[in-house]
C-alpha positions in Angstrom: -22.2 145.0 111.8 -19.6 147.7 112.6 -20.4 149.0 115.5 -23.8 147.4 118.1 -25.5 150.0 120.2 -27.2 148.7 123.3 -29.0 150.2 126.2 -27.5 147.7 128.4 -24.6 146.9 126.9 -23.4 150.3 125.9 -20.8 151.2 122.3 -19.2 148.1 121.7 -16.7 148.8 118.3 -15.3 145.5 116.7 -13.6 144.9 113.6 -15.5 143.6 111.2 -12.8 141.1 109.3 -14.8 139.6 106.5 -14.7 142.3 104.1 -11.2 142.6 104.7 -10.5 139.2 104.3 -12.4 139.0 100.8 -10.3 142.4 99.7 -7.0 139.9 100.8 -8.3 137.2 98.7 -8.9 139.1 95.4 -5.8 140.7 95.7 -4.3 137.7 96.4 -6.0 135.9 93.3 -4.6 139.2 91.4 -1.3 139.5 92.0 -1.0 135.1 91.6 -2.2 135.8 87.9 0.0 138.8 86.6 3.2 137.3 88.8 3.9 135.8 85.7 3.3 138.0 83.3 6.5 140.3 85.1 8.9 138.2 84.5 11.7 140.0 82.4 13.2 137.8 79.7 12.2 134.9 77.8 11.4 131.6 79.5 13.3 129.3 78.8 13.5 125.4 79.7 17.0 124.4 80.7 18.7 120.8 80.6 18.9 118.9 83.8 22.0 116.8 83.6 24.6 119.5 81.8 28.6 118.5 81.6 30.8 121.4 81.8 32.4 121.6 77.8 36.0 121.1 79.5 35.0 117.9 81.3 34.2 116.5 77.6 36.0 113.3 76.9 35.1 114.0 72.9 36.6 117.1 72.6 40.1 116.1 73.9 40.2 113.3 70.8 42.5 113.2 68.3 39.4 112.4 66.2 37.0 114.8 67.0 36.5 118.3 65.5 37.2 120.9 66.7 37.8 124.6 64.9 39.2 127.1 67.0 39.4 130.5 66.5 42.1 132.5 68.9 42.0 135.8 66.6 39.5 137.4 63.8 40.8 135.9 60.3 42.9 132.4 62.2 40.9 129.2 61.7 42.6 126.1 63.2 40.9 122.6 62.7 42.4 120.8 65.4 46.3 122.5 65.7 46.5 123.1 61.8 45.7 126.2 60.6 43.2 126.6 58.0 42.2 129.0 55.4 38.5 130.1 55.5 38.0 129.0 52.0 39.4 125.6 52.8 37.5 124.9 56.3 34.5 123.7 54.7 36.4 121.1 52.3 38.8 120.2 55.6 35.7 119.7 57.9 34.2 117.4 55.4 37.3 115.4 55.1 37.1 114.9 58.4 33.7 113.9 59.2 34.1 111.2 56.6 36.0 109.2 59.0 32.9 109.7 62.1 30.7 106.7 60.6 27.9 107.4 64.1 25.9 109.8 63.7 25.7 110.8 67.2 29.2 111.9 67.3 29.5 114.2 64.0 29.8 117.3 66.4 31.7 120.3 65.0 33.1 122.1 68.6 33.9 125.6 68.3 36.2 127.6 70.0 36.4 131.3 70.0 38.6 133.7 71.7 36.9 136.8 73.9 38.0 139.3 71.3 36.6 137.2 68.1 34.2 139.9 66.1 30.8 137.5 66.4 30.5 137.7 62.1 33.5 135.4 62.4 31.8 132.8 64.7 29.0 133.0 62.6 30.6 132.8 59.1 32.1 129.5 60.8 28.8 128.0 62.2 27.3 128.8 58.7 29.9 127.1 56.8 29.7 124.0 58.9 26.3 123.9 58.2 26.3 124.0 54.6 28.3 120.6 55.2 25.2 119.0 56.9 26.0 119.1 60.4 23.3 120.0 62.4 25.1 119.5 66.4 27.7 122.1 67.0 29.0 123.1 70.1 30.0 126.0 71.1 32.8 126.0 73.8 33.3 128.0 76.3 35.6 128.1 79.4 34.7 127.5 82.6 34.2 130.6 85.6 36.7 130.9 87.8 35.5 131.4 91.1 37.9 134.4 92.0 38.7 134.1 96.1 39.3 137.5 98.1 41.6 137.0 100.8 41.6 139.7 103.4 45.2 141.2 104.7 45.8 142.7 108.2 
């Protein structure tokens, strides 16, 4: 191994691969076992057929319901304004008329500046009334195009 010494032959020096090649595979076996263990986050299984909230044909109805809140302390269920007190009585009213089951969804729209307690003070409330789908709705990103002047 190494390096043969030979009266006729003289120093021959080779390289002998096959310890390097078992050093390659066990750091190969290595690094394919932590890989993912590094992952930062929280792994997290995403749907595979997801419709953009705006594209939504049920939250354009009349019928649907959908609470909106454009600043901290303004509820709206649908374009009436609501008092927080009232929201939970007005949502139930509401979802009397929704006999499927599949389509009692409270939406929920918040504006960028909403504190998050509000959101959540809403979400809760809604809750309380049975509903277990809400959505939360959220515009879509504008690809923003950069147009170069000469």
């Amino acid at each position: 191994m190494g390096m043969a010494t030979g009266a006729e032959r003289g120093l021959q020096s080779e390289i002998n691969v096959t310890p390097m090649v078992d050093i390659m595979l066990v750091l190969l076996i290595i690094f394919l076992v932590v890989t993912p263990f590094l992952r930062p986050g929280i792994a997290v299984l995403l749907p595979k057929d997801m419709k953009n909230p705006d594209l939504d044909a049920k939250i354009t109805n009349d019928s649907s319901v959908v609470i909106s809140i454009p600043k901290d302390g303004q509820y709206y269920l649908g374009k009436k304004r609501v008092q927080m007190e009232r929201l939970g009585d007005e949502v139930d009213h509401m979802l009397a008329n929704i006999k499927n089951t599949q389509d009692r969804i409270v939406y929920i729209k918040s504006g960028v500046g909403v504190a998050y307690g509000d959101v959540v003070n809403v979400i809760n409330e809604v809750r309380k009334r049975g509903v277990d789908q809400i959505g939360l709705v959220a515009d879509k990103k504008k690809s923003s195009t950069v147009t170069a002047s000469s």
